[in-house]
Every structure is written in C-alpha cells, then in structure tokens.
C-alpha positions as CSV (number, residue, x, y, z in Angstrom):
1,X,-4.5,-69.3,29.1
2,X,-2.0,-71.2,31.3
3,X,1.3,-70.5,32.4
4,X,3.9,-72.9,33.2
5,X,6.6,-73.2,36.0
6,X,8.4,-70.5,35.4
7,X,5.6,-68.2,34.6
8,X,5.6,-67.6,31.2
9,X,2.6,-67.9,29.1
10,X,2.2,-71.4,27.3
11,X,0.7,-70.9,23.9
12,X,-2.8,-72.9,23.3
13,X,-2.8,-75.7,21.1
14,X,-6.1,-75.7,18.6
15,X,-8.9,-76.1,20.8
16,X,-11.1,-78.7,19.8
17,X,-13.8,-76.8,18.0
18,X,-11.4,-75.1,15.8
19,X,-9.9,-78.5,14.7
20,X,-13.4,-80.4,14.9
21,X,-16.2,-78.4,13.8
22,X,-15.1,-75.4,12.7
23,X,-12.4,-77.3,9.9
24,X,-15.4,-79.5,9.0
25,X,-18.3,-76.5,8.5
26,X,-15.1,-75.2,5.8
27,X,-14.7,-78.6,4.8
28,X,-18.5,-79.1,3.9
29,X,-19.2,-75.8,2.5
30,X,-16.7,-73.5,1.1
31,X,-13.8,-76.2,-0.4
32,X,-16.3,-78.1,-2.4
33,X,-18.0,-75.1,-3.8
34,X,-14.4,-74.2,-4.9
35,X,-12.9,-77.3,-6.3
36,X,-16.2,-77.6,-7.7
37,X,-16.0,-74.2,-9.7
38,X,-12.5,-75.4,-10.4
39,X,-13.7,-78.5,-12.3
40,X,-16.2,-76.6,-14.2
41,X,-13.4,-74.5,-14.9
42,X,-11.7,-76.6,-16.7
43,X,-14.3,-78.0,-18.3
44,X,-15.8,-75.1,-20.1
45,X,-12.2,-74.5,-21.7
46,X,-11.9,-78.0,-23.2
47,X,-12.3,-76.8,-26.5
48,X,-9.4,-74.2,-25.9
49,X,-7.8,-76.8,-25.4
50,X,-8.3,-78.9,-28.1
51,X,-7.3,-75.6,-30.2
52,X,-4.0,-75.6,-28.4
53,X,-3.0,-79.0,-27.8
54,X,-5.2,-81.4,-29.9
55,X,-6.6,-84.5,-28.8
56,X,-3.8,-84.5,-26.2
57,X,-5.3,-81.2,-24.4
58,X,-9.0,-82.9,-24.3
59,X,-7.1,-85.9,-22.7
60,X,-5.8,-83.4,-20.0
61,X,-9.0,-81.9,-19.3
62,X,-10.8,-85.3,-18.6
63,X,-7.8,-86.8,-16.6
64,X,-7.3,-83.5,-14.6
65,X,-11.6,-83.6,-14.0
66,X,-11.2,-87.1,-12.4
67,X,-8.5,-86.3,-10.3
68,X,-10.3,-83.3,-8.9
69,X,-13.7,-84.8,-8.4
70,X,-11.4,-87.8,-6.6
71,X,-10.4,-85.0,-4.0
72,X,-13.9,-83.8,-3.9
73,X,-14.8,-86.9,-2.6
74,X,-12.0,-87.4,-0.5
75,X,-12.3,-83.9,1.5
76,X,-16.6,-84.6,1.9
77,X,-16.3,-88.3,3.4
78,X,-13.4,-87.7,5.6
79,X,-10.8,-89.5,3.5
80,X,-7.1,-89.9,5.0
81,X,-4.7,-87.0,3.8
82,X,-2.9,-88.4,1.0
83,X,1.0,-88.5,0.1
84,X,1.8,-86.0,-3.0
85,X,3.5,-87.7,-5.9
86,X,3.8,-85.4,-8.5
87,X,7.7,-84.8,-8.4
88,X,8.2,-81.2,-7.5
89,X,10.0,-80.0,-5.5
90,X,8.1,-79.4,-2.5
91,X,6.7,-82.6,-2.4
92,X,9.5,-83.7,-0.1
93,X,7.9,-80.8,2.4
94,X,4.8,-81.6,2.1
95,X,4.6,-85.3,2.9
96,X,7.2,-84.4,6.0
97,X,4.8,-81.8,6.6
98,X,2.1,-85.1,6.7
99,X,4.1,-87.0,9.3
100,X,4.5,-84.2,11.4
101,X,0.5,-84.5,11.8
102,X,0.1,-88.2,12.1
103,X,2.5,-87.4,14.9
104,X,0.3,-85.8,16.9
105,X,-2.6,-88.3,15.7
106,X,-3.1,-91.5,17.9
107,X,-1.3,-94.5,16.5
108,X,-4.4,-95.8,15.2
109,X,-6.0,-92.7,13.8
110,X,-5.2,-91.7,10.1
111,X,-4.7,-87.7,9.8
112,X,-7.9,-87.3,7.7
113,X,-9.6,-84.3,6.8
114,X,-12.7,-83.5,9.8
115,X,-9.6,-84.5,12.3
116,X,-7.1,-82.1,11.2
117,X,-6.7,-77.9,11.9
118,X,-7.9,-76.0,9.2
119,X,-5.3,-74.3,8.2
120,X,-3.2,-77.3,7.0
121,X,-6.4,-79.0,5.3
122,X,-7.2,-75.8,3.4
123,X,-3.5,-75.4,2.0
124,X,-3.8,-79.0,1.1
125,X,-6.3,-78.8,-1.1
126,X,-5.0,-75.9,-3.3
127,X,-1.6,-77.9,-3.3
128,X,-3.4,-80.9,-4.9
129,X,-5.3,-78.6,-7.5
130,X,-1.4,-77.9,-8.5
131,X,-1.0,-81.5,-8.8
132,X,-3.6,-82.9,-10.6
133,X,-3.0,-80.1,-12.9
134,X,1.1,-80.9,-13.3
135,X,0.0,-84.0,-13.6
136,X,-1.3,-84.0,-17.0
137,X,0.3,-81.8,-19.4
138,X,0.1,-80.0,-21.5
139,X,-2.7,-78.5,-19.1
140,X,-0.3,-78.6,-16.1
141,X,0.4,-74.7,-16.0
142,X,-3.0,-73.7,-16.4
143,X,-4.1,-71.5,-13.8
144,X,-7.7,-72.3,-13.0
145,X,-8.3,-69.5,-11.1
146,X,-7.5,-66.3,-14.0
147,X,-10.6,-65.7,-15.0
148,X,-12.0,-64.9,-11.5
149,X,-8.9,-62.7,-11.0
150,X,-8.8,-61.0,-14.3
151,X,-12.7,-60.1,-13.8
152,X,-12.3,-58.7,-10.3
153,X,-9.4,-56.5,-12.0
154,X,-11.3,-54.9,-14.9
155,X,-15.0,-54.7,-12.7
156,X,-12.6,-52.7,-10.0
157,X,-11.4,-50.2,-13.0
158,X,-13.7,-47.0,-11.7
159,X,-12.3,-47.4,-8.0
160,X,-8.4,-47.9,-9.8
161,X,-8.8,-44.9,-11.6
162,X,-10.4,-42.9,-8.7
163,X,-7.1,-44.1,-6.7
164,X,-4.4,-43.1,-9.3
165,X,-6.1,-39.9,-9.8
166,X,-6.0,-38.9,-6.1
167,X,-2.2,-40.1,-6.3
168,X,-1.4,-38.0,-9.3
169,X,-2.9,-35.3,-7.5
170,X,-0.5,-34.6,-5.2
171,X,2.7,-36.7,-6.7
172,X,3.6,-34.1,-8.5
173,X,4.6,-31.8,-5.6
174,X,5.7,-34.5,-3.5
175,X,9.1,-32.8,-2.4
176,X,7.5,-29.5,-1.3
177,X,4.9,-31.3,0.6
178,X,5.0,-30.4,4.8
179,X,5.7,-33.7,7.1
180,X,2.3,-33.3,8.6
181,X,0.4,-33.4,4.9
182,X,2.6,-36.3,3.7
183,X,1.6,-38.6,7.1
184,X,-2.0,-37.8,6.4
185,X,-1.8,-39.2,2.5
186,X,0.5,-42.0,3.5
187,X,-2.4,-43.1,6.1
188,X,-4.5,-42.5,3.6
189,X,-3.5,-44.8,0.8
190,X,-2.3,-47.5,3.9
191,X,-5.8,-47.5,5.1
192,X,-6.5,-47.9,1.1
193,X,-4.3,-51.1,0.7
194,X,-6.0,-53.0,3.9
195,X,-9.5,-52.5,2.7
196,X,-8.3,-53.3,-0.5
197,X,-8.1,-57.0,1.4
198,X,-12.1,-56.9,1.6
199,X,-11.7,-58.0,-2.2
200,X,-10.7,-61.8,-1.4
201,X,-12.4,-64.7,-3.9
202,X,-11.6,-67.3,-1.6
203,X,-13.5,-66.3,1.3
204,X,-16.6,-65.6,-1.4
205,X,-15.4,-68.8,-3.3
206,X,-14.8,-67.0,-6.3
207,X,-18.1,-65.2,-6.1
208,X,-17.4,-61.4,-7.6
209,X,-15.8,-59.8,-4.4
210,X,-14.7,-56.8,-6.7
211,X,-14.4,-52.9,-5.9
212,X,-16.9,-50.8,-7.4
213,X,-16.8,-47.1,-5.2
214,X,-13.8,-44.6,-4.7
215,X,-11.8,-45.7,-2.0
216,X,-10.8,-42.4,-1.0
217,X,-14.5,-41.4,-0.1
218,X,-14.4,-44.6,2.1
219,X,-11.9,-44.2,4.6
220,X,-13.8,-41.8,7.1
221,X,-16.7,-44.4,7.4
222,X,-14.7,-47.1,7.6
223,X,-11.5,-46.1,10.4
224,X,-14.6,-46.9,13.2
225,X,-13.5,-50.7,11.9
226,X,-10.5,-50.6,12.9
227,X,-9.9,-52.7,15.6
228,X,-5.7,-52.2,16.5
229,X,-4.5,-49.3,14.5
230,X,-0.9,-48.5,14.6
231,X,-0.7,-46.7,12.3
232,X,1.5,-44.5,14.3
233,X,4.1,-47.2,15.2
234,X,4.4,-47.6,11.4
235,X,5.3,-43.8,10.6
236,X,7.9,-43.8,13.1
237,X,9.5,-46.3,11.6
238,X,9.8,-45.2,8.4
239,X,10.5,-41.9,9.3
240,X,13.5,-43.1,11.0
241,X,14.9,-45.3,8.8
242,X,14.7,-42.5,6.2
243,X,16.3,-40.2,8.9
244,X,19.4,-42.9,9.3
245,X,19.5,-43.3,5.6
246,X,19.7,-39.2,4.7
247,X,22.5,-39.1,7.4
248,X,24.4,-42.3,6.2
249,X,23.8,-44.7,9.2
250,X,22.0,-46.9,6.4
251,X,22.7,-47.0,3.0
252,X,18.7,-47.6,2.4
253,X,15.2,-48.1,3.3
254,X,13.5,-51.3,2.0
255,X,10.0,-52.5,2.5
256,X,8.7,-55.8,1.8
257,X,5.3,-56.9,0.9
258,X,4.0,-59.7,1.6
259,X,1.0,-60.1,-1.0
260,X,-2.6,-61.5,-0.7
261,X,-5.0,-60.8,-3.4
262,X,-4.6,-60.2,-7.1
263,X,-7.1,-57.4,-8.9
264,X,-7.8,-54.3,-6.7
265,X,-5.9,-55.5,-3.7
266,X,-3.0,-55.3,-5.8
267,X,-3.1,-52.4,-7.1
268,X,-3.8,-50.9,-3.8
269,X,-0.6,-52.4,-2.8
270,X,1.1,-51.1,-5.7
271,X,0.4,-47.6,-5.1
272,X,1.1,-47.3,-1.4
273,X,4.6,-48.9,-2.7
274,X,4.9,-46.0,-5.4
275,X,4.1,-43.8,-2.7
276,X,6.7,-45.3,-0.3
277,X,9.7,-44.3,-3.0
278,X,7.9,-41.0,-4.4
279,X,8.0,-39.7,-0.8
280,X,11.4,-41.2,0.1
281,X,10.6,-42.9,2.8
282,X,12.3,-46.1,0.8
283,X,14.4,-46.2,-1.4
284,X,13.0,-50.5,-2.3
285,X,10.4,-52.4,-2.3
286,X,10.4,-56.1,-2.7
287,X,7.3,-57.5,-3.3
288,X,6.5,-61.3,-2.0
289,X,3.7,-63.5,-3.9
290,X,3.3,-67.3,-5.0
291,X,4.7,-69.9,-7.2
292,X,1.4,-71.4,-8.3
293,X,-2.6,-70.1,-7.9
294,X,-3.4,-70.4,-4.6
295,X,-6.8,-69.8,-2.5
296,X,-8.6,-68.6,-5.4
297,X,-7.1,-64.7,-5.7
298,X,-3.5,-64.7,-4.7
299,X,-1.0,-63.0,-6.2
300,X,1.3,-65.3,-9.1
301,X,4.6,-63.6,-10.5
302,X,2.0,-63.5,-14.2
303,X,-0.9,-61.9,-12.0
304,X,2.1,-59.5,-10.9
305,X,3.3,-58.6,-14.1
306,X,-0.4,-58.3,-16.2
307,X,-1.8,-55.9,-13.4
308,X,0.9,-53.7,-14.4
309,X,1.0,-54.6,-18.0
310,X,-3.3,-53.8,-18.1
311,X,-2.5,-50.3,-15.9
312,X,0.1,-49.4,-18.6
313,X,-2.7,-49.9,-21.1
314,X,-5.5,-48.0,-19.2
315,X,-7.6,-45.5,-21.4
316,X,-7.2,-43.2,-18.8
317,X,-4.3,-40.8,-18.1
318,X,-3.5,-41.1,-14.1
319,X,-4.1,-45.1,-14.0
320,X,-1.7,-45.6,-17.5
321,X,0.9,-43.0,-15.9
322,X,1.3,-45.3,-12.8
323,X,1.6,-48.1,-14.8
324,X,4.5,-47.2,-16.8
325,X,6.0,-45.6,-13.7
326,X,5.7,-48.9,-12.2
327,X,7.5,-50.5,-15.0
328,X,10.4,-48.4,-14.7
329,X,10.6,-49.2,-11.2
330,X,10.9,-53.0,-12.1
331,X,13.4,-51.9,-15.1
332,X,15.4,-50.3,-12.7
333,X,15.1,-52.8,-9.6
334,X,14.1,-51.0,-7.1
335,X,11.0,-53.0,-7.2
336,X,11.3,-56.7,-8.1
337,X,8.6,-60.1,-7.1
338,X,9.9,-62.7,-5.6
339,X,8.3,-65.8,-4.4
340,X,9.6,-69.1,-2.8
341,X,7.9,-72.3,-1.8
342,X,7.6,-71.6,2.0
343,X,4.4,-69.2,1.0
344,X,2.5,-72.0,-0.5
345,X,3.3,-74.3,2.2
346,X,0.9,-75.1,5.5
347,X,3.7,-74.2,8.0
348,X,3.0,-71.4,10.7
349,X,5.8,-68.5,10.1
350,X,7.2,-69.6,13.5
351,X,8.5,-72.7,11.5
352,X,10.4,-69.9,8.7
353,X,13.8,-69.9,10.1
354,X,14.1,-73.6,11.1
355,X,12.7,-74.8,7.6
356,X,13.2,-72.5,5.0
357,X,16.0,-70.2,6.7
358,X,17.2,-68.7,3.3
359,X,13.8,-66.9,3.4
360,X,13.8,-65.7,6.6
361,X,17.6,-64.6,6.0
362,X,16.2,-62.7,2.9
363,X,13.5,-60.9,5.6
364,X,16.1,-60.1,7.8
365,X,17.7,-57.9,5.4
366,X,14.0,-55.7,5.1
367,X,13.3,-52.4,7.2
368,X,10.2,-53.3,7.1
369,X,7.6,-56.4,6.0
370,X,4.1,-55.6,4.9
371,X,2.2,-58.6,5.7
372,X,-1.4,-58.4,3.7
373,X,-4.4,-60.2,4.5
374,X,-6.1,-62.7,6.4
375,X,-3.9,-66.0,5.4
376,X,-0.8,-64.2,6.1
377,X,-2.0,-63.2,9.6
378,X,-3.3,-66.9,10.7
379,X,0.5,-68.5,9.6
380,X,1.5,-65.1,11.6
381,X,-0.5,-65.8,14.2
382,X,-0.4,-70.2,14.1
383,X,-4.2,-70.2,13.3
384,X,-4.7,-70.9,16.8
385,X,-7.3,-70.6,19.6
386,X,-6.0,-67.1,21.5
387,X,-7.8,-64.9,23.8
388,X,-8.4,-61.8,21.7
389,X,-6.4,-60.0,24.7
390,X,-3.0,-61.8,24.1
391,X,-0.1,-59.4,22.7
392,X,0.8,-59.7,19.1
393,X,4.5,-60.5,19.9
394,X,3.1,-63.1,21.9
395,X,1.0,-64.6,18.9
396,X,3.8,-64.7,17.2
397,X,5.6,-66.9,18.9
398,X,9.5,-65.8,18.1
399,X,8.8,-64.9,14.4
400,X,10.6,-61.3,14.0
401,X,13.2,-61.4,11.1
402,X,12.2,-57.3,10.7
403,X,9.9,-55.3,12.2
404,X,6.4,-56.2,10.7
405,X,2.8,-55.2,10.4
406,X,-0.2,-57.0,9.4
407,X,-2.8,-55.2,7.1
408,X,-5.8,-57.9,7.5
409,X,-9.6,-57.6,7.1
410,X,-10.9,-60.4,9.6
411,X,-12.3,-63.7,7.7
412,X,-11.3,-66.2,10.3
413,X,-11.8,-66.8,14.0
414,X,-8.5,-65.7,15.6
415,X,-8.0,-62.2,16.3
416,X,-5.0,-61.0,19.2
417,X,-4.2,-58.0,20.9
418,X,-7.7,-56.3,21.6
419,X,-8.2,-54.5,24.5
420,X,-10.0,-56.7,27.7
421,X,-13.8,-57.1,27.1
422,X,-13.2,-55.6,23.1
423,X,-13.9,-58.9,21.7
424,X,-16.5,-60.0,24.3
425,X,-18.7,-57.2,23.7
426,X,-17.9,-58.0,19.7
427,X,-19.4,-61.2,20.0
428,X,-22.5,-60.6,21.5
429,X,-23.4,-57.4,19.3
430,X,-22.2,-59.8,16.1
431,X,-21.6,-63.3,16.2
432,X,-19.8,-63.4,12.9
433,X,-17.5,-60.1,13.5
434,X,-14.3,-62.4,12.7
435,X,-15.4,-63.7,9.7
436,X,-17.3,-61.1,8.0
437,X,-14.9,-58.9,6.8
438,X,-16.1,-56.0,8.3
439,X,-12.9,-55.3,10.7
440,X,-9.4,-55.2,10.4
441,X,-6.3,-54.4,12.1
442,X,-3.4,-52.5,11.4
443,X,-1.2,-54.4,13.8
444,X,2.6,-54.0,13.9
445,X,5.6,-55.5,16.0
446,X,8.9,-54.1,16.0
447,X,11.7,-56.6,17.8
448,X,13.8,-53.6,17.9
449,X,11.1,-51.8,20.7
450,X,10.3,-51.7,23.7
451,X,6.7,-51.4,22.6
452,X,4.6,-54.1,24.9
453,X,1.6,-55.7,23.9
C-alpha cells in the first residue's frame, strides 16, 4: 500500500477486479436469482391480494412484476444506474449519492452496473425493490422477503430453545455468580451471536440458511475459526464502564447493536443483550435495524417486534420466559429499535458524520456499538481492496463515534487486521475462505486506547 509525503498510509481505492469482475460475477449470479425469487414472490400471493385489495391489489402485483423484471434486465445487460422517483425521502440521497459516482466516471462513461463497486450496485438494487413496490399501492408495504425470514425463525426453534435453556440455567443466580464464571458465559453467548451471522439469506439468496443444532455444543469446534478475537478488549470495556457507573463517574452503561439478520441471528442478539442487563454490565441497550426489507434477511422494526411476539408464544418454558422478559424490557425502555435511513443507504460509515451527523451524534452517546455481520463490516471497512495486514483503525478511516466491535462471519473479499502471511497461507489452503462463511472476527476498536493495530 503506498504512503504519501508525509508518510502516512494512503488508503486504496477499489482495485480493478473488485469493481470489474468481482461486481459483475455478483451481478450475473446472485442479484438475479434474488430479484428473481422476489418476482415469483409476489406473484404466488396475487390472489391474497385480490382478497385484500380487489382488482386494485392484482393491478399492483402485475405493475410491481414489470418494474422488477425491468431492473432484471437492466442489472444483466449493463444498463446505466437509474435516478429514483418514487418521492421518499431518501431519494434526494440517493440520486446525490448517483452523482457522486458519475463523478469519478469519465465524462463520457454512464455509471452503469459492471463499472461500478459492488457495494453501491448491490444496495441499489434492494432500494429499487422498495420502489417499485411504493410505487403501486396498496402493495407498496409489502415485504417480499417475510416468508424467507419467518421460515428461517420457526426451522431454527430446536437451536432457540437449546439457547434460552442454557440462559435460564444460570440467570437465575446471576448476582452470586464469581467474575471469572460470568466472563466465560458472556463469551459464550458473544461467540453465540457471531455465528448466529452464518444464518444470512442473502448470501444463500434466500436459500434455507437456518440453524438446526445447539449452539452451545458448537462453540469449542468452532473458536479455531476465529480469525481476530478480542474478545478480551471487549470485557474490559464493559467491565469498566460498569465499574465507573457503580461508583458514579457515569450515570449508565449503554450498548448499541447494530443488527444484520432477522430469525436466529436475532435472537442470538437478543439474548446476549438480556445477558448484558441481567449481569449489569449495562444498564441499556438500543438496538439498530432498517426502515424497509433489505438484502433478503435484515432486521425491520415488524421483524423486531414478531421475533419477540413468536418467543413470547413458544410452547416451551425457557424460550416463552425470555420472551416476555424481553417485552418488559421494551415496556420499560431500557431496550428500544431504532432505525434511520443512513442504514439502508450505499454510503461507507466514514461518510456518517458528514451526511447523516444526527446519527452519528446518537452513536456518540453509546459505551459501546455492536456492529453484526458482513454488510456492516464492508460500510465499516469501505468495501475496499486492503491488505489483510492493515489495522482495523486504519480500515476505518476516522469512523469512531464509540468504541466499536465487529461480530462478522466472512462472505466478502475484504478482511483487515490479520497477522503477516495469515491470509496468504488462507488463500492457498482455501481459495474461497472470505466468502464461505467459515471465519469470522471478533474485531474491536476503542478511540479511547492506546490499543495499535
């Protein structure tokens, strides 16, 4: 990587194989195969429609249908990005967003979608779902992608109850548990929540992705995956921001998360945030999802509330007993979901405080942000072209509202902050390590250290 003048490190732009061939391998495979299931989608419920709506619903179906199979076409000949013009109000963002890349483009090149970094063209297309969608109610809050979501939740029910049942195991006691025990379970259930990212239907394009096996009886095989665990890091935090709140330097302890995946991955997320409170090492937990489906499984404010609405209703003692404990929890506020339109954008998080600063003034305020799976960490990260020995500060290019940590299986090509010749050996033991969802990292960075990458 080079440096310039003055010695510092100059971050890589994408490299041409990760805009060129790499976006259009995505491009040709997995998109179609998605918006394809997402016409079908739509297709098969045309008759609920028709129940619902009348006439008028089947007129939705069939108008929302061309518009999708449009942007089929459009993302498998190379078609120029388009303008959005369905009124909301991101669209504004969005078709900046646009110039920003024709910017970069050649005068006479159009930003189309084989010429443009994968990241932005991938966003795209779920943000155009949303709009051929609006655009013809009273369809236009349907969420194409429930059914996969609600299916991965109820297959994953054996592993959910196995989870809450450890959890209720030792719960009970938590107050007269010894430090040493209570940093082995919270490892425990934070090594839970980031193979819980595993379960992603848009890296299997909605393919059944879903949990089927204890997760407890998983963990010992699966720490050799661990590529950057700092896990440590992450204790010591906590443990002294429960320290400066028990002797009144803080008036609390609040942890953020930054969600992924709906069905198992969220309820893996859920308890490791009842854990959080149980124990004390917070005393709130905000919880940070989308305003409309996006990449196939990710967590909506309705996805939010029916995990804990289904866990409430669970024939099974432990999982129904978490659920109505998480209810309280949102009765009470010391949980609550938020989301905001800067998640469902295509803007790295370097780009947070200069355009959408009320957010990253809202992170500001956390002890700690929770940043789960692989999308979160390539907008962490800028999706770009590092050598897998550059630090994570370094990747991240000035983001740091909080000290933060990344809980990410890896399904993309960018990983940072491996040790030399780690990801060189990697990649000539297994060519698809970063994509295969067999690693992870449990990567943290604290502004407030003097921890080096």
């Amino acid at each position: 990587m080079a440096a310039d003048q003055t010695g510092d490190v100059v971050p890589p732009s994408l490299s041409a194989k990760a805009v060129g061939s790499f976006a259009y391998l995505t491009v040709r495979d997995r998109l179609p195969t998605i918006l394809t299931k997402v016409i079908d989608t739509i297709h098969r419920n045309k008759n609920k429609f028709f129940e619902e709506y009348g006439e008028e619903g089947i007129q939705a179906e069939k108008q929302a249908i061309s518009l999708l199979s449009k942007l089929r076409n459009e993302l498998q000949t190379d078609k120029p990005i388009l303008v959005l013009t369905d009124g909301l109000e991101d669209v504004d963002t969005w078709n900046r967003y646009l110039e920003r890349q024709q910017g970069q483009h050649d005068d006479q090149e159009v930003v189309s979608w084989f010429k443009s970094p994968w990241l932005y063209v991938e966003c795209y297309m779920y943000r155009r779902i949303r709009e051929a969608l609006w655009l013809n109610p009273p369809i236009s809050g349907y969420d194409v992608f429930n059914e996969g979501k609600t299916q991965s939740f109820f297959e994953s029910q054996q592993a959910t109850i196995a989870l809450c049942t450890y959890f209720e195991g030792f719960n009970k006691k938590m107050e007269n548990i010894p430090e040493n025990l209570l940093q082995e379970y919270f490892y425990k259930l934070l090594q839970v929540s980031l193979w819980g990212n595993k379960c992603d239907l848009s890296i299997s394009a909605g393919v059944d992705n879903s949990q089927k096996i204890s997760p407890i009886e998983s963990l010992a095989a699966l720490k050799l995956f661990i590529l950057v665990d700092d896990s440590d890091a992450l204790w010591s935090t906590l443990v002294t921001a429960r320290l400066q709140t028990q002797s009144g330097k803080r008036s609390s302890c609040r942890v953020d998360f930054v969600l992924d995946n709906a069905g198992f991955e969220l309820v893996t997320d859920l308890v490791l945030a009842d854990f959080l409170l149980s124990s004390g090492l917070a005393q709130e937990i905000r919880f940070h999802g989308k305003s409309f489906p996006w990449f196939v499984s990710d967590v909506t404010a309705e996805d939010f509330h029916w995990t804990i609405r289904q866990t409430m209703a669970a024939n099974n003692r432990s999982m129904s007993q978490r659920g109505v404990q998480w209810q309280q929890y949102m009765k009470e506020g010391v949980w609550s979901y938020h989301d905001h339109p800067f998640w469902t954008q295509p803007h790295e998080f370097c780009d947070m405080e200069a355009d959408a600063p009320d957010l990253y003034a809202t992170l500001q305020t956390a002890d700690l942000l929770l940043f789960k799976g692989d999308l979160n960490y390539r907008k962490l990260t800028g999706d770009r072209d590092w050598d897998h020995t550059v630090g994570f500060e370094t990747a991240l290019r000035g983001f740091a509202p909080a000290p933060l940590c990344s809980l990410r299986t890896l399904k993309a090509n960018i990983q940072v902050g491996l040790q030399p010749g780690r990801g060189n050996k990697l990649s000539s033991q297994e060519p698809d390590w970063m994509t295969c969802g067999k690693y992870a990292v449990i990567q943290f960075y604290s502004p407030n250290s003097d921890k080096q990458d």
